[in-house]
N, C-alpha and C positions, 0 to 999 in steps of 0.2 A: 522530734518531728518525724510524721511516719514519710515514708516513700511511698508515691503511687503505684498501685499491681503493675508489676511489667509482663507483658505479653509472653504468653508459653511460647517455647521453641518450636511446638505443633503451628500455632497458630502465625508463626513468623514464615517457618518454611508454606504453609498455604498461602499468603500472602506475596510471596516472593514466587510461587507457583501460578496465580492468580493472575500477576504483575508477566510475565512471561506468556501466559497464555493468550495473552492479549495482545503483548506485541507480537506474539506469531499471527496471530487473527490480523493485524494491521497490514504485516506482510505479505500473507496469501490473499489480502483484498487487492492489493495494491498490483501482487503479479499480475493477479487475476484482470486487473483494470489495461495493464501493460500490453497484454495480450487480445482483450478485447481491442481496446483504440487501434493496435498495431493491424489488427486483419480489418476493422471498419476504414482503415485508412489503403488499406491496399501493400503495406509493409509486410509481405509474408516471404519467407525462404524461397519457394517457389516462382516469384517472379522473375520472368527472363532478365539476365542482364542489358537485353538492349533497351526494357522499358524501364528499367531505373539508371541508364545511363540519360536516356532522353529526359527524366523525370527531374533528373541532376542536373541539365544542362538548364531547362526552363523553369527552375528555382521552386518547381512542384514538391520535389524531393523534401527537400529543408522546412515547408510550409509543414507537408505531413508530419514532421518529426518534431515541429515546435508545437503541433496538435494534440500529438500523443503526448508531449513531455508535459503542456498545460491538464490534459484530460487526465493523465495518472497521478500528478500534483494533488488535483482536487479528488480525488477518490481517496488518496491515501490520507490527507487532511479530515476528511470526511469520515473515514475506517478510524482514525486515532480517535478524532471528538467526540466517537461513539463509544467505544473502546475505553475513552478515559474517563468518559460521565460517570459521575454517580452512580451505583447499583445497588437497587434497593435487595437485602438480606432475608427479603421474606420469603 
């Protein structure tokens, strides 16, 4: 009984190179989402402490950070399912 061709080691290491490239692509969408939501939300290093203390007291704060953590969820879901589809070899 023969054995089926098994895959060159070229073609393993592209494949596993392919497979990587992609989840870096997933990851810098993902930053990328992190960073967007965080300044549409008003989360930037720059804001005074007395506004993100007042932000914190009137439950604003938490709301924005469950926003961005929903908003960056679905980007990076988003970035994977595209990432992982099928790609056509032509």
């Amino acid at each position: 009984m023969r054995r089926p061709p098994q895959p060159s080691a070229k073609k393993g290491r592209d494949l596993a190179q392919d497979f990587v490239d992609r989840g870096t692509q997933v990851g810098m969408d993902t930053l990328d989402a992190v960073k967007d939501s965080a300044g549409a939300h008003g989360l930037t290093v720059d804001k005074p402490i007395g506004d993100i203390a007042a932000e914190l007291k009137s439950g604003d704060l938490a709301g924005h950070v469950k926003a961005v953590t929903q908003e960056t969820l679905q980007a990076g879901q988003g970035s994977a399912s595209r990432q992982l589809a099928p790609q056509d070899d032509a």
